[in-house]
C-alpha positions in Angstrom: -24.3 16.0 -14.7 -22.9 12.3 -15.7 -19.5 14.2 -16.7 -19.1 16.5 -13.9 -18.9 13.2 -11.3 -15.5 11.7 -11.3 -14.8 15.5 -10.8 -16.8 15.2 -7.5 -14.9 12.1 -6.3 -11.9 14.2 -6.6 -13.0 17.5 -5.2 -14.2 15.9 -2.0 -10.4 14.8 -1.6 -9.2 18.0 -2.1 -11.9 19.1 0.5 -10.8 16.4 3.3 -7.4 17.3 2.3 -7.9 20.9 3.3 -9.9 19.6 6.6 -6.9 17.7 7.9 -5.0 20.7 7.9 -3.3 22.1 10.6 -5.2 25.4 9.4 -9.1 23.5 9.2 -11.4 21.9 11.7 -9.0 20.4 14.5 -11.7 17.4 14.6 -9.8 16.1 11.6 -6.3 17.7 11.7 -4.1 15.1 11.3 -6.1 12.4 11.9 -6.7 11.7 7.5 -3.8 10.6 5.4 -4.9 11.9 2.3 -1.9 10.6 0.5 -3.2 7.1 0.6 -7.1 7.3 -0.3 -9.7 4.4 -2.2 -12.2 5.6 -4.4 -15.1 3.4 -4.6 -19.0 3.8 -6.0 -22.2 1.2 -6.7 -23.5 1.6 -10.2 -23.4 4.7 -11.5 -20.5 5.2 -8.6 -18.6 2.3 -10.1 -18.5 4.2 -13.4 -17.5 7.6 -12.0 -14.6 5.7 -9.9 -13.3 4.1 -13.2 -13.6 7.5 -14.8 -12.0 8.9 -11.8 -9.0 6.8 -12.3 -8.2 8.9 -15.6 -7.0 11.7 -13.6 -4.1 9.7 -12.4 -4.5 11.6 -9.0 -1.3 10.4 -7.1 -3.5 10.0 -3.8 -5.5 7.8 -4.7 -4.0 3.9 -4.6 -6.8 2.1 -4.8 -10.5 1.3 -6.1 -13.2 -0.7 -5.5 -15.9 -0.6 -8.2 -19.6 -2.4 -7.4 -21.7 -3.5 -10.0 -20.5 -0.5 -12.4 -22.5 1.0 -15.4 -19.2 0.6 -17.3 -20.9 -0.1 -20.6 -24.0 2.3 -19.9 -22.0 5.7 -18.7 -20.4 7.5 -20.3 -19.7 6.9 -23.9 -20.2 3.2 -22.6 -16.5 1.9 -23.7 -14.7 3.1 -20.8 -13.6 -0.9 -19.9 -12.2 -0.3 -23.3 -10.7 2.6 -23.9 -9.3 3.7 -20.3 -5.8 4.8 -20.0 -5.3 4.0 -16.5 -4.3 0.3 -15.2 -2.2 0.6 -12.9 -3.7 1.2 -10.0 -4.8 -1.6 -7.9 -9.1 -2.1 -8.5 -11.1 -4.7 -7.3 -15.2 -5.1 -9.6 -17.4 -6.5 -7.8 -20.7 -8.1 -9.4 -23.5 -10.5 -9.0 -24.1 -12.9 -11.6 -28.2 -12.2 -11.9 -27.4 -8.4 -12.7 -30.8 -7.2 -14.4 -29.8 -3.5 -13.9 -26.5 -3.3 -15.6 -27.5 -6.8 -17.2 -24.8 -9.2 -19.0 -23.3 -6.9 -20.9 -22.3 -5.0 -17.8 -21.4 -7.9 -16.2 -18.9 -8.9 -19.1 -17.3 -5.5 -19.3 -16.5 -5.9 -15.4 -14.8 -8.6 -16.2 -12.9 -7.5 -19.1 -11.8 -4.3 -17.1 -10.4 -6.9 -14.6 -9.0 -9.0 -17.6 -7.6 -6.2 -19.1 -5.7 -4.3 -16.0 -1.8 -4.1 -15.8 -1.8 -3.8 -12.5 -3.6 -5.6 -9.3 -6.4 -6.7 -10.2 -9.4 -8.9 -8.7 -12.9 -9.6 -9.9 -15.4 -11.2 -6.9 -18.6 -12.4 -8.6 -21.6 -13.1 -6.3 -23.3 -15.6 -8.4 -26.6 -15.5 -6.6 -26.5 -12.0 -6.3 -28.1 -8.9 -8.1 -27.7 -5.4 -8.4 -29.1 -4.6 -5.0 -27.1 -6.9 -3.2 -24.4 -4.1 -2.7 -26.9 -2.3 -0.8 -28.4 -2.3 2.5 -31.8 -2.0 0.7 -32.8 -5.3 2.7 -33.5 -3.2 6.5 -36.4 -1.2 5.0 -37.8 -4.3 2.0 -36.7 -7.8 3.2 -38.2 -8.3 -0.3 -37.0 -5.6 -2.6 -36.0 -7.7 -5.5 -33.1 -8.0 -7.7 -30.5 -9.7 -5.5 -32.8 -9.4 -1.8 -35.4 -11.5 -1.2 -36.4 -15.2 -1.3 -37.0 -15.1 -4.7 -35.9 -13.0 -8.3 -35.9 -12.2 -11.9 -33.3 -14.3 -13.3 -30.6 -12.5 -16.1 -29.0 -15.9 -16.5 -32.5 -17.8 -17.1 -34.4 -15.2 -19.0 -38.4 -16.0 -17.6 -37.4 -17.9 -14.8 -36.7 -17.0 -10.6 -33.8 -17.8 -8.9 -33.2 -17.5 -5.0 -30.6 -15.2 -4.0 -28.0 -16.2 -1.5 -28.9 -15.3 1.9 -28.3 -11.2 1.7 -26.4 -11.6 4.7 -24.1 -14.4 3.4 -23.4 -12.0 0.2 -22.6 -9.2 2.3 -19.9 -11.6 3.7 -18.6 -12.0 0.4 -18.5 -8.4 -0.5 -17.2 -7.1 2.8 -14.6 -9.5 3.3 -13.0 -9.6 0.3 -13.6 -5.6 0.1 -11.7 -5.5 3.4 -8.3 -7.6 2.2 -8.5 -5.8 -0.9 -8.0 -2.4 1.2 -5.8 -4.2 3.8 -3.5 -5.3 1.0 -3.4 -2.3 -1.3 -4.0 1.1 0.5 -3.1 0.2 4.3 0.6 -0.1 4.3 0.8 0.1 7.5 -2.0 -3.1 8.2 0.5 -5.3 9.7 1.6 -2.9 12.6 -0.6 -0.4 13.2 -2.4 -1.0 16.4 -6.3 -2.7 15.6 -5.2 -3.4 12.7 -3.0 -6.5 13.0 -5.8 -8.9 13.7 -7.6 -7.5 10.6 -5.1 -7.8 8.5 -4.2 -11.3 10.2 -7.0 -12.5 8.4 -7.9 -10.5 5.1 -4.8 -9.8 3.0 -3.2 -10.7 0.0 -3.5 -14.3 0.8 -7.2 -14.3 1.3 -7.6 -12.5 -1.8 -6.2 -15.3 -4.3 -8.2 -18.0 -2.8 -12.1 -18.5 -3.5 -13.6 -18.7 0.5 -17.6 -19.5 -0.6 -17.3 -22.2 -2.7 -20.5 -22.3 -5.9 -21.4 -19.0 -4.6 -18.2 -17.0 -5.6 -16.7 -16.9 -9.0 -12.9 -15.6 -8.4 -10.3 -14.0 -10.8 -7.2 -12.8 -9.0 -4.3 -11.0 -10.6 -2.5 -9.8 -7.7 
């Protein structure tokens, strides 16, 4: 059920949670820090992260939301009417959306817009609702943000050619990656394999558009 997701999210916390213990699987004892944990979804996933966030669970310091139903879930006002904006979230969206379409789009933005607290929006302008898939390996051609040519949202009746599906993941991972760097690893910096990561992607890359045309940036760190 649509409701009973967020719930989900949270439960499997609670589950790793009880994994890590010193009482659970040894496999995972003390190897997850469950007090420092990023929820992130595509789609309908987006929209049960958001709605996630209500709980104000304390372990969770971060989200990442991809192409979110935000005004299809739900009671479709969630961008709106959310009580949580504190935590750190990055939305994610491709400009040529014909899944969630513009008016998702625009409520991805306004949830960024509207966010007290850190808050970035990283727009894939040649991108689709697919793009934050890896749909591509099994349909080179699979439409809607893959392929050498789409439905357009912006141009109603027209194509458009996606950005190379590689080039977008690019986009997505990397700023995905200093997002998590900056706001859920605290210990980036010095832990070891992580300094040349967060060398890299941090806060700083995060306020700066890397891709040119192709990216359309708001950062409120």
């Amino acid at each position: 059920m649509e409701a009973d997701r967020p719930a989900d999210m949270l439960f499997l916390l609670d589950c790793m949670e009880d994994l890590s213990s010193k009482r659970a699987d040894s496999r995972f004892a003390g190897r997850i820090d469950t007090t420092r944990c990023a929820l992130t979804g595509m789609s309908f996933g987006g929209w049960s992260t958001a709605a996630a966030l209500e709980s104000r669970d304390p372990r969770v310091k971060a989200a990442i939301l991809q192409c979110p139903s935000l005004s299809m879930s739900g009671s479709g006002t969630l961008a709106e009417e959310r009580q949580e904006m504190e935590v750190p979230v990055m939305v994610q969206l491709g400009t040529e959306d014909t899944v969630i379409g513009e008016a998702g789009n625009e409520a991805g933005r306004r949830y960024v817009q509207t966010h007290n607290g850190p808050a970035y929006c990283v727009e894939v302008v040649r991108g689709g609702h697919v793009s934050f898939t890896s749909g591509d390996l099994y349909n080179p051609k699979y439409g809607n943000g893959i392929g050498s040519s789409c439905g357009s949202l912006t141009k109603p009746g027209t194509q458009y050619e996606p950005l190379k599906i590689e080039e977008q993941h690019q986009i997505i991972n990397s700023y995905g990656l200093a997002f998590l760097n900056a706001h859920l690893r605290s210990d980036a910096e010095t832990s070891p394999g992580m300094a040349a990561s967060a060398g890299t992607f941090n806060g700083e890359y995060l306020t700066a558009n890397h891709f040119g045309d192709e990216v359309l940036l708001n950062a409120k760190p």
